[in-house]
Residue frames as a rotation matrix with the C-alpha (Angstrom) as fourth column:
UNK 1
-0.357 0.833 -0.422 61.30
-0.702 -0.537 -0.467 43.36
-0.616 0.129 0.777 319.69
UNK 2
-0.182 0.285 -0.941 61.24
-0.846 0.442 0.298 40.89
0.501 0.850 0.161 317.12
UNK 3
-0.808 0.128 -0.575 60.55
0.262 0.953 -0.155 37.76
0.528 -0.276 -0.804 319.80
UNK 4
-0.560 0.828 0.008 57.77
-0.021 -0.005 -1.000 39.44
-0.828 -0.560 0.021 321.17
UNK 5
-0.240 0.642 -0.728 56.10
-0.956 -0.287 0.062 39.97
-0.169 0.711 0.682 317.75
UNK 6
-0.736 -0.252 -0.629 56.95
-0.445 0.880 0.168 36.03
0.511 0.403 -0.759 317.32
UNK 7
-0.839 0.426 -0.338 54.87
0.528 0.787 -0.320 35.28
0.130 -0.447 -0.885 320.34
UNK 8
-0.550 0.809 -0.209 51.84
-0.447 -0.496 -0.744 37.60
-0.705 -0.316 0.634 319.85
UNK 9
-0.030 0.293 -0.956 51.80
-0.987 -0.160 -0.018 36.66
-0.158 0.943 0.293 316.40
UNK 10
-0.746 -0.037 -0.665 52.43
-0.004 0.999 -0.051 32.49
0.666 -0.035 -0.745 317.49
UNK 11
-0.935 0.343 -0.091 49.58
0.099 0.006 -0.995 33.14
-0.340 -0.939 -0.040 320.08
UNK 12
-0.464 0.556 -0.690 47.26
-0.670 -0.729 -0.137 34.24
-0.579 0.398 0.711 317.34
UNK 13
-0.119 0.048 -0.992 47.73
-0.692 0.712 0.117 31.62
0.712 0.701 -0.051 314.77
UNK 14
-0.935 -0.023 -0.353 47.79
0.073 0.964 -0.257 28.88
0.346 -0.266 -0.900 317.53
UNK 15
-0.341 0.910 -0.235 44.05
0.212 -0.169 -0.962 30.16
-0.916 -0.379 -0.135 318.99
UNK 16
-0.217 0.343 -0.914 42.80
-0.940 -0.325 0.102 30.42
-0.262 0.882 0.393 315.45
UNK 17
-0.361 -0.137 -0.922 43.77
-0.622 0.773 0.129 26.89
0.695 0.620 -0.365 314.59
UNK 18
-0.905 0.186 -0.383 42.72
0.382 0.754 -0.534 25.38
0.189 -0.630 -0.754 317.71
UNK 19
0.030 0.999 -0.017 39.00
-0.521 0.001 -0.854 27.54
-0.853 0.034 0.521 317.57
UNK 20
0.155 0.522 -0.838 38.46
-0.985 0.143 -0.093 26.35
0.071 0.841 0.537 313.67
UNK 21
-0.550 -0.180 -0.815 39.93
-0.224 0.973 -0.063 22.35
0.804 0.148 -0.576 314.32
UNK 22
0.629 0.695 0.348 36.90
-0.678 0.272 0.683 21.29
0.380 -0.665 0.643 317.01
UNK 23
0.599 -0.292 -0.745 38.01
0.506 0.860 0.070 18.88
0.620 -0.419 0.663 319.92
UNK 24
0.970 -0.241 -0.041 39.95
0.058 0.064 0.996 18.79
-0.237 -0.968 0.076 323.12
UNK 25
0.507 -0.859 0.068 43.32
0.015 -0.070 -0.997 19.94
0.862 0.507 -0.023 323.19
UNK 26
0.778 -0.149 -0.610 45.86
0.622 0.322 0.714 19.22
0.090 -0.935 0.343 325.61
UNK 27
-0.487 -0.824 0.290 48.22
0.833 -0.538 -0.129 22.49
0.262 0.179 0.948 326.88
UNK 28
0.119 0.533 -0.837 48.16
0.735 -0.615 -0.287 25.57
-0.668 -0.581 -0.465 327.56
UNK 29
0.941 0.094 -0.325 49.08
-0.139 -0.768 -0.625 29.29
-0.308 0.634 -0.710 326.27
UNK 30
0.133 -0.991 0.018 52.37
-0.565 -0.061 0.823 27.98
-0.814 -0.120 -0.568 326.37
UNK 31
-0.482 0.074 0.873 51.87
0.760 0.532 0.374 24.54
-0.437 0.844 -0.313 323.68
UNK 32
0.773 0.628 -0.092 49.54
0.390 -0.584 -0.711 27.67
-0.501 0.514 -0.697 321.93
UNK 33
0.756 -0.362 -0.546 52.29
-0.578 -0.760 -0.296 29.77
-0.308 0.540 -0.784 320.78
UNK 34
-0.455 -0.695 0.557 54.58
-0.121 0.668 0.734 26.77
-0.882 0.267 -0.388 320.20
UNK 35
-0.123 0.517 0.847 51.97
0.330 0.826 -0.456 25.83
-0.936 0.224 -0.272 317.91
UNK 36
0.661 0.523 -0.539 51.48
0.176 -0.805 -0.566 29.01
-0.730 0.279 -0.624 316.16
UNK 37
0.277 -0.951 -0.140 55.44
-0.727 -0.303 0.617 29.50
-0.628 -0.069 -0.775 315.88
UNK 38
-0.474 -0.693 0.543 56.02
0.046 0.597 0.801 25.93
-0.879 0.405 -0.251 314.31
UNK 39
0.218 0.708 0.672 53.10
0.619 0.432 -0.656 26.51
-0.755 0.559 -0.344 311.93
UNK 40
0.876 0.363 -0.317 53.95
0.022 -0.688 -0.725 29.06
-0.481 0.628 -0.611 310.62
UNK 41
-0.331 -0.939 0.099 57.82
-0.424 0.241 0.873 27.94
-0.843 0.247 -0.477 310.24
UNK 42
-0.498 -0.098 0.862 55.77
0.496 0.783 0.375 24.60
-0.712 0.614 -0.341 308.40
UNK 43
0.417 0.862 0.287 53.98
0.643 -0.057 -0.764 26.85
-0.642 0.503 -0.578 306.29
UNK 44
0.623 -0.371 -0.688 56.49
-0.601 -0.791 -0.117 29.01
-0.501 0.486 -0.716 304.95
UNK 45
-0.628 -0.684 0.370 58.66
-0.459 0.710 0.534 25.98
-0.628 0.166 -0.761 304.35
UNK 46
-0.046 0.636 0.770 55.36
0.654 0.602 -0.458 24.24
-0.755 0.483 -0.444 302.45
UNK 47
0.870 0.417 -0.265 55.11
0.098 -0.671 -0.735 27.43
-0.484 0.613 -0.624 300.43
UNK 48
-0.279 -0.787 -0.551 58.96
-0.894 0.004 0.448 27.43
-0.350 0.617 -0.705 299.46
UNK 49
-0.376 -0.249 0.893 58.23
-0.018 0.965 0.262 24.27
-0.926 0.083 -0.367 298.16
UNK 50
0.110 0.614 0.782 55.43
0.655 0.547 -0.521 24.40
-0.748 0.569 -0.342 296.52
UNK 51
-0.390 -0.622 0.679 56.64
0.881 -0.466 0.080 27.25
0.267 0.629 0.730 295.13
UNK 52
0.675 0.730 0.106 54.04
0.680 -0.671 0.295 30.07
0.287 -0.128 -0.950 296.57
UNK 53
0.843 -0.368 -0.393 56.87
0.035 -0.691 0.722 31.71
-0.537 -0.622 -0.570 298.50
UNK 54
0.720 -0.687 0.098 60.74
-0.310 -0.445 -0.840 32.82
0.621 0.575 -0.533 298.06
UNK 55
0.036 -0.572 -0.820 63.74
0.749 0.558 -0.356 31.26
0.661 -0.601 0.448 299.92
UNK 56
-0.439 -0.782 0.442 63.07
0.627 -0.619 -0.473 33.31
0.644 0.070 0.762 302.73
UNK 57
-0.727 0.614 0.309 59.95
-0.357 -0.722 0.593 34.83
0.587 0.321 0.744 302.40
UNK 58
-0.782 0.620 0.055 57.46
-0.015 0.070 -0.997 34.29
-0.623 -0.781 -0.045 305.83
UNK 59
-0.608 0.793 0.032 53.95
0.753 0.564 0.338 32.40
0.250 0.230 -0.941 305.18
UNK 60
-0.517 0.670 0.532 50.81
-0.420 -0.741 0.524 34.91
0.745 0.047 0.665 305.05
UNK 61
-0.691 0.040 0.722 48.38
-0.720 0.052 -0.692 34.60
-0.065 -0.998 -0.007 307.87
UNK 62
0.514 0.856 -0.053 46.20
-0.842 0.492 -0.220 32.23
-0.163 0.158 0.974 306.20
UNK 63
0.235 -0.511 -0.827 48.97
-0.163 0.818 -0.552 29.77
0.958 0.264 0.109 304.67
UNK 64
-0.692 -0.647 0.321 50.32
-0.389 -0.040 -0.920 30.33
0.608 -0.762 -0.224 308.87
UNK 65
-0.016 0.833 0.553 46.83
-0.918 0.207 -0.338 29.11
-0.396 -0.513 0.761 310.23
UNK 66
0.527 0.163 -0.834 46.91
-0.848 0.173 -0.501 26.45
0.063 0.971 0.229 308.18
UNK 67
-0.088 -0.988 0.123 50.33
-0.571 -0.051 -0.820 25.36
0.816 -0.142 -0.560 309.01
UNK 68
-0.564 -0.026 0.826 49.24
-0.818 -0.122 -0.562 25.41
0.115 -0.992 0.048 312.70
UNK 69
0.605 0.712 0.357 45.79
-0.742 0.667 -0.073 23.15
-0.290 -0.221 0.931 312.18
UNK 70
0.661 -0.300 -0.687 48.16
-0.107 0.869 -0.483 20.42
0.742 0.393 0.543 310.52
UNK 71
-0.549 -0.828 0.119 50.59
-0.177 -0.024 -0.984 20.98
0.817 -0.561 -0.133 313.40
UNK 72
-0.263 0.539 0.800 47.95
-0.842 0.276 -0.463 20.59
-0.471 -0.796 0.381 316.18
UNK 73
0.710 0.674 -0.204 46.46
-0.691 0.723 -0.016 17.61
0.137 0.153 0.979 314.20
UNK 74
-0.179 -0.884 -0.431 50.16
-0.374 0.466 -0.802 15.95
0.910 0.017 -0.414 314.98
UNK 75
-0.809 -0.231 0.540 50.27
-0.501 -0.208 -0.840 17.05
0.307 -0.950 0.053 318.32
UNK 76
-0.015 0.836 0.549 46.94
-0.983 0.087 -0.160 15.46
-0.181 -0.542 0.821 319.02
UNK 77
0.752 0.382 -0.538 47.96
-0.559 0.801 -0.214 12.31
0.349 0.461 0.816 317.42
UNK 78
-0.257 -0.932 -0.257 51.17
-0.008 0.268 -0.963 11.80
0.966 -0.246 -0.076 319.34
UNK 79
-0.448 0.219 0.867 49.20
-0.890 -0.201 -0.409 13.05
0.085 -0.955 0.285 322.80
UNK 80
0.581 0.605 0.544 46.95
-0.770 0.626 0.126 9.80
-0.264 -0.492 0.830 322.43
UNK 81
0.669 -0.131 -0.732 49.37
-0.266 0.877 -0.400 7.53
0.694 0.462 0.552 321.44
């Protein structure tokens, strides 16, 4: 139950971050919920840092959008290079 929630909820955040960041994206629903999934990984991991979160403690859905647009802005720099 808990890997479907991963990909409804990594389907969400990646189609969030890829309507608000404008431009062509290469992929499908499949690079979508990758996206979603690592953002929110890098966003809970940015928040333990900076200190917003707890060792532990999953990224809110805004800090997880977030996450995602800086993760697609990779992914789009690595697709044209």
């Amino acid at each position: 139950m808990a890997a479907l929630s991963w990909l409804i909820s990594g389907l969400i955040i990646g189609a969030l971050a890829r309507l608000i960041m404008p431009g062509r994206d290469p992929g499908g629903i499949l690079v979508t919920i990758i996206l979603g999934i690592i953002g929110a990984f890098v966003a809970s991991y940015a928040g333990q840092v900076l200190g917003f979160y707890q060792p532990g403690q999953p990224a809110g859905w805004i800090m997880s959008i977030i996450g995602a647009i800086v993760v697609l802005g990779i992914y789009r720099a690595l697709k044209k290079a």
